[in-house]
N, C-alpha and C positions, 0 to 999 in steps of 0.2 A: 285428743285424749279420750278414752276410753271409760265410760262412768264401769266405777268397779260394783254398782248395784244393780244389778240385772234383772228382769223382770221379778221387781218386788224381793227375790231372794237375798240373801247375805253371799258376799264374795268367799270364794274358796277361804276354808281352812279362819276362818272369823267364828268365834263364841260368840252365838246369838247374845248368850247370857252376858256377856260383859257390855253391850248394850241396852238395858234392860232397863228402859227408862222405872220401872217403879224403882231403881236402887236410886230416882233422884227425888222421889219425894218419901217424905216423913209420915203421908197419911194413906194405907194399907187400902183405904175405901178409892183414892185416886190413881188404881192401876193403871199407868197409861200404856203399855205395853200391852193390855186386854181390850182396851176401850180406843175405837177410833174418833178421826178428829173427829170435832164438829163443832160449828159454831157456836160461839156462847147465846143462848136462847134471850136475855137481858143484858141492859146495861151493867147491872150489881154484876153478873156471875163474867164480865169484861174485864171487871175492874176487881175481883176475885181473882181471876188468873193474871191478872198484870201484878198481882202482888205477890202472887202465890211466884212469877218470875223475880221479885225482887229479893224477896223470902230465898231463894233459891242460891241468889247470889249473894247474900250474907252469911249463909250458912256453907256456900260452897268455895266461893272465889275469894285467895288471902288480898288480893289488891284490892276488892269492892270495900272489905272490913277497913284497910288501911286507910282509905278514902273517906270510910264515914267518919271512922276517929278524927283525922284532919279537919274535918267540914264541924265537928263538934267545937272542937279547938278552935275553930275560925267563929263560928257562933260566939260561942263565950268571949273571946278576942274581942267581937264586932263589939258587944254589948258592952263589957268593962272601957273597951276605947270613945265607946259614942260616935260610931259610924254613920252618915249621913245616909237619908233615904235613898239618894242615888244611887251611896255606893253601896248599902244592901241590892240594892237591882243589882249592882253589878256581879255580888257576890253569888246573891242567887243565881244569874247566870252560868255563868264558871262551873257553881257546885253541879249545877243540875246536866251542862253539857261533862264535866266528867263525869258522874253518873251514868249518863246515855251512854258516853261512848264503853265504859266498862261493861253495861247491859247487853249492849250490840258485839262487843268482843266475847262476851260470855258464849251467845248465841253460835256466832261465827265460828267458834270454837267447835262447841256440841256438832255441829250441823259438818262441818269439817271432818270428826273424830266418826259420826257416821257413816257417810259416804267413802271416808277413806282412814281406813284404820291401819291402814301399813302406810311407812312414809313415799310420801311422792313432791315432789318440788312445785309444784303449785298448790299442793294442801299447805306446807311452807308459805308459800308467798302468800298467803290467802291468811294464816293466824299472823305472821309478822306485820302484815299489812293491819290486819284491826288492832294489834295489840300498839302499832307506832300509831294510829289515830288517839287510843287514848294520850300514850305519850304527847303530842302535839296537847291535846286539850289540858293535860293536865299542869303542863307549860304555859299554856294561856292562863291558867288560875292561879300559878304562881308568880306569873308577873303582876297580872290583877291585884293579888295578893300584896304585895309589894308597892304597889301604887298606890292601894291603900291605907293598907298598914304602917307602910314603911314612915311617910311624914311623920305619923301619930307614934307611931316606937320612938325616932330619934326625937321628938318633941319632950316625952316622958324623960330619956337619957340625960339632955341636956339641961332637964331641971333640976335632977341630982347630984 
């Protein structure tokens, strides 16, 4: 396959400007479309731009939103049920590998829509592939969910 990015340029007939990474952030001083990489000089401006990613997908991605809603629900869930420290471990787990995997499909996404902005069957197999990983994780937390919950719900049920 043929990269459709050719020395540094944009592939025929592509709007640089619809690429344009400043339209993905909110703050005018973080042009990133002006400004090249470069590493973060500290730890704090590391963990600035790992947020400044999370920030990104709150505001951008409708399934990261749907996700936290859930993990709130599941919060308050844990706390009205009195979930054991374990199964908080387990909880957090779960919550934090959906989270990754919707982070890393976020990515995969972007990074996809650059390199190849006309459709091609491996840009395809390349988002269906990240977006079915979250799917898988977010299966894993549902049953988790259920494992845990689930005793403690039909326990309530049957007291009524």
């Amino acid at each position: 396959m043929q990269n459709p990015v050719k020395n540094g340029t944009e592939p025929a007939g592509v709007n640089p400007s619809k690429h344009d990474a400043s339209q993905a952030t909110d703050d005018k001083s973080d042009n990133l479309a002006t400004q090249p990489y470069i590493r973060a000089r500290s730890l704090t401006l590391s963990f600035h731009y790992a947020f400044q990613g999370v920030w990104y997908a709150l505001r951008t991605q409708r399934n990261f939103r749907v996700h936290a809603i859930i993990m709130l629900v599941v919060v308050i869930a844990g706390l009205l049920l009195g979930i054991s420290l374990d199964q908080w471990a387990v909880v957090a787990i779960v919550v934090g590998l959906v989270f990754q995997t919707e982070l890393i499909n976020t990515a995969v996404e972007a990074i996809v829509d650059r390199v190849s902005p006309e459709y091609h069957l491996l840009a395809k197999i390349a988002k269906d592939s990240s977006a079915a990983a979250v799917l898988v994780a977010a299966i894993s937390a549902v049953v988790a969910g259920l494992l845990i919950f689930g005793p403690k719900i039909l326990m309530l049920l049957k007291l009524r």
